[in-house]
N, C-alpha and C positions, 0 to 999 in steps of 0.2 A: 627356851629360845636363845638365839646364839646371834650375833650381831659379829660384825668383819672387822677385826681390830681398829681403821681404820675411822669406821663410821660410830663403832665406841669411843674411840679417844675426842673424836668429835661432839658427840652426846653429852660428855663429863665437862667438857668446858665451856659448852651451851647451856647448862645446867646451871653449873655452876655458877655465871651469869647470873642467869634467869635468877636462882636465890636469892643474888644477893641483893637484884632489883627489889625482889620481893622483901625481903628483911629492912630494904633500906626507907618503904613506903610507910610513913611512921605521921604520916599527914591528914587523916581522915576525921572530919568533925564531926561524923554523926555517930563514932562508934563510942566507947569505953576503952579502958586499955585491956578489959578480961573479953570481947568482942573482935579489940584488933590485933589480940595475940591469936584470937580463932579463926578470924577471916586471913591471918597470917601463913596460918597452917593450910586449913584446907586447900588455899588457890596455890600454894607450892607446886611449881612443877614434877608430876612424877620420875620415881627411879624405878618405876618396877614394871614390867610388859609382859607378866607372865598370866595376869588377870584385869579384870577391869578396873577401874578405881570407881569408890565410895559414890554412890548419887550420879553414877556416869552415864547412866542412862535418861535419867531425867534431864535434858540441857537445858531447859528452861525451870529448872527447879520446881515450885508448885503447880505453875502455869502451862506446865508442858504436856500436850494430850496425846494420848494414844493414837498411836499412826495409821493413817488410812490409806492405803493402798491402790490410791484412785485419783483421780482427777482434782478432789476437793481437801487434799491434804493440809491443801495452807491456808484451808478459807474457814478456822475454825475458830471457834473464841478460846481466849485464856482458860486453862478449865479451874482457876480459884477465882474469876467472876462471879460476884454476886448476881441477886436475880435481876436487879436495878440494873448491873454492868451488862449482864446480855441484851436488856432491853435496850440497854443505849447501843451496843455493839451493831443489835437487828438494825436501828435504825440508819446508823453509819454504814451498814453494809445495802441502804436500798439505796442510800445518796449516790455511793463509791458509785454501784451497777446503771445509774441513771443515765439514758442518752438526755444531755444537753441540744435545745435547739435554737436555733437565729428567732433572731427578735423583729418584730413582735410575735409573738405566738397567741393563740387561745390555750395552750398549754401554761395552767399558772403555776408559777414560779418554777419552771425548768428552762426559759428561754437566755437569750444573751448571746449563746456560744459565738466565739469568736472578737470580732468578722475573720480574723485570721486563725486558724487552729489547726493542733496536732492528731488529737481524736474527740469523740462526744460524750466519753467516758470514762474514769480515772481506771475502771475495769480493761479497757482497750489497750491499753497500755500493759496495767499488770496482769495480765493475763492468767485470771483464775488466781490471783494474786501472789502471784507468781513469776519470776524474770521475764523480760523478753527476748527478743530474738531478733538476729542481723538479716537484714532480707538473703536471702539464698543464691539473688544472682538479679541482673541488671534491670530486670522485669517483675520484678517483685514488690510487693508494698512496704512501706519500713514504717507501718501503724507502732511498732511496742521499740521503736529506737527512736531518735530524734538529732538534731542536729545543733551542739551549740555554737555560734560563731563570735569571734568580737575581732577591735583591730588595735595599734600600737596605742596604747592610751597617754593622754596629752598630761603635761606636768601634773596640772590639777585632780585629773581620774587617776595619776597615778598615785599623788597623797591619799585620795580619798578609799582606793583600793589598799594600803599600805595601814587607813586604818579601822578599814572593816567597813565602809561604807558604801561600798561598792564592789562588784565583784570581777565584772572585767568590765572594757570598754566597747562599749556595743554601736556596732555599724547607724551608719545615720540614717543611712535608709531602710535595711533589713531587721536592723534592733540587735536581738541578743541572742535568738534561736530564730531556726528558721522555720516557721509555720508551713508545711504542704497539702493544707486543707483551708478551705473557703467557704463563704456562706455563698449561696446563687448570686451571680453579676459580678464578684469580687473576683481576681486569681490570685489564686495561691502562692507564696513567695519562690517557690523552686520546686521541683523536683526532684526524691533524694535516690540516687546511684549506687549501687553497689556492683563491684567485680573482684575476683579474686584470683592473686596469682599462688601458682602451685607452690610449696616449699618444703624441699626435703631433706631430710634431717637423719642423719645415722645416728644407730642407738648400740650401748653394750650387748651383744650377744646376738652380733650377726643379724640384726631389725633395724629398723627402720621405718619412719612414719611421714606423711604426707599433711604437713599441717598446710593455712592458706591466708595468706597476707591478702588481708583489703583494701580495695582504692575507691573512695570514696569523691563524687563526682555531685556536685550541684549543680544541675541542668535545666533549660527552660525558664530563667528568671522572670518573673512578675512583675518588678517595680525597676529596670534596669541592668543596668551591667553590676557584676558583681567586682568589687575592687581588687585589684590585683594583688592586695597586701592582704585580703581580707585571711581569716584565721581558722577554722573551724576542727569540731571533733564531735565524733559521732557517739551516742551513750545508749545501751539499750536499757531498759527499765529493768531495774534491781528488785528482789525480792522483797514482801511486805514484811514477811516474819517477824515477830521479837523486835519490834522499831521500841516500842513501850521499854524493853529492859536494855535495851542501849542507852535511851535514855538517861534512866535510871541507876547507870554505873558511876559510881564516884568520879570528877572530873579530876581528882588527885590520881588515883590510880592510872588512869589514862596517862597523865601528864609526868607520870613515874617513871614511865619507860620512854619519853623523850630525850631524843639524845642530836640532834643537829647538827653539832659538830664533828659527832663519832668520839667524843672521849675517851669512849674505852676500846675505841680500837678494833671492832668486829666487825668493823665494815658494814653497821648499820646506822641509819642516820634518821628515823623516824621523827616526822616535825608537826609539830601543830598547826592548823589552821584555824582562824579569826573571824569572827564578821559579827556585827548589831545584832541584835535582836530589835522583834518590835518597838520593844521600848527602850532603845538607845544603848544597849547596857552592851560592852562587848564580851562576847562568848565564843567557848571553844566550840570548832563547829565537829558535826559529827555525823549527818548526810550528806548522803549523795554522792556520787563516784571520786569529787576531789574534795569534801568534807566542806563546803562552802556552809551549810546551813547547821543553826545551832540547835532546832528542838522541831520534833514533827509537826508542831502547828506552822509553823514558819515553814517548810517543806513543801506542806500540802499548800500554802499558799502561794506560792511559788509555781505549783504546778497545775492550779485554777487558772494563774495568772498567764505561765508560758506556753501551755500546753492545751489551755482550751480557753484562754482569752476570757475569763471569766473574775470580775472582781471582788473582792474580801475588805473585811476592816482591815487587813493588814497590810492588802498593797489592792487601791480605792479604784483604779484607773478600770475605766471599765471596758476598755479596749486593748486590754493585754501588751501585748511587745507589739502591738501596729504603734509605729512613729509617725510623728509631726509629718515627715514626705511622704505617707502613706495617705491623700489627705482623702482619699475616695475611700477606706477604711474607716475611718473618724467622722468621717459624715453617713454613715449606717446607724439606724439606732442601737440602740444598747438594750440591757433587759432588767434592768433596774424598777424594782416597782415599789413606790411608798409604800403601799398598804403591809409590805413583805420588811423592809429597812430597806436603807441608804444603798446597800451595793448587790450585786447579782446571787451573791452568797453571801446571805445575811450572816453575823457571828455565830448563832446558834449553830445551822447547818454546819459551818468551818469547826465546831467544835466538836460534833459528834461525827465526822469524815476521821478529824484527828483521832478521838477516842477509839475507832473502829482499825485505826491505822496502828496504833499503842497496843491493841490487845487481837491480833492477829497470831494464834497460837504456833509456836513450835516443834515440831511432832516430836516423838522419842526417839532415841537410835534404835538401831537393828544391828544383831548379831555383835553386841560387843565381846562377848564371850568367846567366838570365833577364832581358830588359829589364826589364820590368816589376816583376819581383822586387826587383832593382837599386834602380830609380827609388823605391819602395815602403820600403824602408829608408831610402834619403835623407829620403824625406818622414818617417819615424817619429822619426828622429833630430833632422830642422828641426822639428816639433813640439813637440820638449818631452819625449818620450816615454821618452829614457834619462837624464833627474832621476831616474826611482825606477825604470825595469826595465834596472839595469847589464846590457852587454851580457856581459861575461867577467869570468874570475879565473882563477888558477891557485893549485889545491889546496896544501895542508901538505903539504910534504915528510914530515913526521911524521907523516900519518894513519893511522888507525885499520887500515885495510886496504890492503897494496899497490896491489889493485882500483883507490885511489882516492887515492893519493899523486902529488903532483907536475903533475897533469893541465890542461890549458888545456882550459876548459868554458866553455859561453857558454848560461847559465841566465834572462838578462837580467830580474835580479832585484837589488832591494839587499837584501831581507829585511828591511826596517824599517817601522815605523808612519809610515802617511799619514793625513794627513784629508782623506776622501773625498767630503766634501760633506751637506747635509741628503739625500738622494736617497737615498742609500744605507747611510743610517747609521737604527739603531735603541737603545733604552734600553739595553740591557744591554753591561757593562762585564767586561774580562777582564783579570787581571792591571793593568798600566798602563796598557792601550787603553782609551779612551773608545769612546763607542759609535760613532761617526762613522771611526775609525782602525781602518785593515786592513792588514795585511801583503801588502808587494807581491807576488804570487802569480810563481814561474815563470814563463815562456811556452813552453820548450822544448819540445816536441811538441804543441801548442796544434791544431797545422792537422791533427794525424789525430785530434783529440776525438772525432769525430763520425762516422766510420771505425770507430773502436773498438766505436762505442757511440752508434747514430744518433740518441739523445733525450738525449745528452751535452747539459747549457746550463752555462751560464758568469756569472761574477760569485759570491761566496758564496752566495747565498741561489735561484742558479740562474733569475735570471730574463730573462738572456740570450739568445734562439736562437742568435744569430751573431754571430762577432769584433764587428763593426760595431755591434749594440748593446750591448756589451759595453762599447765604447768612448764611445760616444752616454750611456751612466749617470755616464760620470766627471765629480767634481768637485771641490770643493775645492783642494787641490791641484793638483788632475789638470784643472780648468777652462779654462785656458789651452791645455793640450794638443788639449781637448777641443773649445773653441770653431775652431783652427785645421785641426782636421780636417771640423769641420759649415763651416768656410769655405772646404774644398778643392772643384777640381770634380770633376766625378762621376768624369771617369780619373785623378783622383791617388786620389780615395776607394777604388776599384777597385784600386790599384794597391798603396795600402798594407795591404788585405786578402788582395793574393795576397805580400804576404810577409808578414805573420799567418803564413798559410796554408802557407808554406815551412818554419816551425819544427818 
């Protein structure tokens, strides 16, 4: 395989790099030093695209299940789950699929939802556990997207967000998200818009593509006028996959390829993001589109809380993001029932939702052998492309669950804040993210999105069809990368979408 001098000389000094990150990562306490001279080696970036590399088909290392070719590709368990783990998985996956209902119900212990809510199901959202999707056009429903908004935050929310206390500052009347579903008598806080304008884009070799800029419209308010400063940005729900061995990855390693100021001059600036944990402690965060949350129990509470108004031990309110002004919300009962515990989703349940969310498998590739596949990696690699989507790591010896200790995974992610260009950036600010910085998403299972789930799109805000415009949005940072792929020809472009498309 032969590469264009150009995009070689490129490759050797991204390489390069990347080594020297990797030799310099000399920080990890769960290893040895005859362990981190191994995990040294194996997560080196490769030099060689003439074959696969070692264990490259396995991404999820032990855990990683043979691929199914169907609708249920991601709805599978870890397959080094003990018998014990799948029973708890079973369980976590009848909570996930459960419609939630308004309170009171004869229905025990499924009541509460709400009184403001996104869907009735953590399944509605991930759909088939699997991304969502931007509504299609002005009339559409946007059930697996959602709306966050917040407004200038006042001295105070501005310490308190500077240190991890807070994430942004949220509207006094509307809250933090915008709820477009209701229990009966209640309305729902807005209505969410979608339209899109056309945008075309020439490409090397006489092509050209038609990507499509959304505008995004809250309509029909519920509780008043919406403020004129107000902030917002739209997220569709992100794949379940592999949350467990994200987890699970050294918080050193992560924090190795930090670089904020761009020290070394590549024009990458990848940053960490911050916030509490339950118990007070501050952590790197590591979900969610701007990396605001630090571990998937905190995650999934977050999204009992915003997303279907449901409360947890770990955020108690049992009326979700309805505020104080909301006060014909607050006066609804709630679905709290002693004989169950103190909140809507007692600890138990919130622990096997998490556990089922940790151990959602990641399929194998396909076709790594493949020329074209091949070729297609080399070009993602001469691009530019593994500055922020590291290809590998291998897990904490010490993780959380055996499931997920010790594993060589290839997520090809760094999990840090980028700046992603005016394009794709909007007002509203999250934790340390500005509005322009997104956390680099996974890619692993990326090429069955739309398998799963054929109106699967891509990018936060969903307004992606295909890997390729997905790619075609990046900037900022990601520009360089971006311009080198609008200047490949049309069978390298091809080529590095059927390996997308292999992950």
């Amino acid at each position: 395989m032969r590469l264009r001098p150009s995009l070689f000389a490129l490759l050797s000094v991204m390489l390069a790099a990347a080594t020297a990150t990797a030799l310099d990562n000399q920080n990890r306490t769960d290893l040895d030093a005859a362990d981190l001279a191994r995990v040294t080696r194996v997560t080196a970036p490769t030099v060689a695209f003439d074959k696969p590399e070692a264990f490259e088909a396995k991404q999820a290392g032990a855990a990683t299940v043979d691929v199914r070719l169907d609708s249920n590709a991601f709805s599978l368990p870890s397959a080094n789950l003990d018998f014990e783990g799948q029973q708890q998985f079973l369980l976590g996956n009848g909570i996930f699929r459960k419609d939630w209902v308004s309170a009171p119900s004869s229905t025990q212990a499924s009541d509460g939802l709400g009184p403001l809510f996104n869907a009735r199901a953590c399944q509605s959202c991930h759909i088939k556990d699997g991304r969502g999707h931007a509504p299609m056009g002005p009339d559409d429903s946007a059930t697996s997207l959602l709306v966050r908004i917040s407004v200038e935050p006042t001295p105070e929310q501005a310490e308190a967000i500077s240190e991890g206390r807070l994430t942004a500052a949220p509207d006094t009347i509307y809250g933090g998200q915008i709820q477009d579903g209701a229990v009966a008598g209640l309305p729902p806080e807005a209505r969410i818009r979608f339209t899109y304008e056309p945008v075309i884009l020439a490409l090397a070799g006489d092509e050209s593509i038609e990507l499509r800029r959304p505008k995004l419209e809250l309509v029909d308010p519920g509780y008043g006028p919406f403020a004129d400063t107000l902030r917002f940005s739209a997220r569709v729900s992100p794949p379940m996959i592999g949350l467990g061995l994200v987890e699970a990855i050294a918080r050193e390693d992560i924090l190795a390829k930090a670089d904020p100021d761009d020290a070394d001059g590549d024009g990458i600036s990848g940053r960490a993001n911050w916030s509490l944990d339950a118990d007070g402690e501050r952590r790197l965060g590591l979900f969610g589109w701007k990396a605001a949350q630090p571990s998937i129990i905190q995650q999934t509470a977050h999204a009992f809380a915003g997303d279907m108004g449901l409360s947890t031990p770990i955020l108690p309110d049992h009326y979700g993001d309805c505020t104080a002004a909301q006060t014909a919300c607050r006066a609804l009962p709630h679905g709290a029932q002693p004989q169950f515990g103190a909140e809507e989703v007692p600890g138990d349940l919130l622990d096997l939702v998490a556990f089922y969310s940790r151990n959602l498998a990641v399929p194998a590739r396909r076709d790594i052998d493949d020329r074209d596949v091949l070729a297609g990696k080399a070009l993602f690699y001469a691009s530019g492309c593994t500055s922020c989507h590291t290809p590998k790591y291998v897990t904490r010896r010490d993780a959380g669950h055996p499931a997920q200790q010790f594993q060589l995974i290839w997520p090809y992610s760094d999990f840090l804040l980028h700046d992603m260009g005016p394009d794709l950036a909007d007002a509203h600010t999250e934790g340390l993210a500005a509005g322009s910085e997104w956390r680099t998403p996974p890619l692993w299972g990326i090429g069955l999105s739309q398998l799963v789930d054929p109106q699967a799109s891509f990018l936060h805000d969903g307004r992606a069809r295909t890997l390729l415009e997905a790619v075609l949005w990046h900037g900022g940072e990601a520009q360089a990368a971006r311009d080198a792929v609008i200047g490949m020809s049309p069978a390298e472009r091809a080529q590095l979408v059927r390996f997308l498309e292999s992950l």
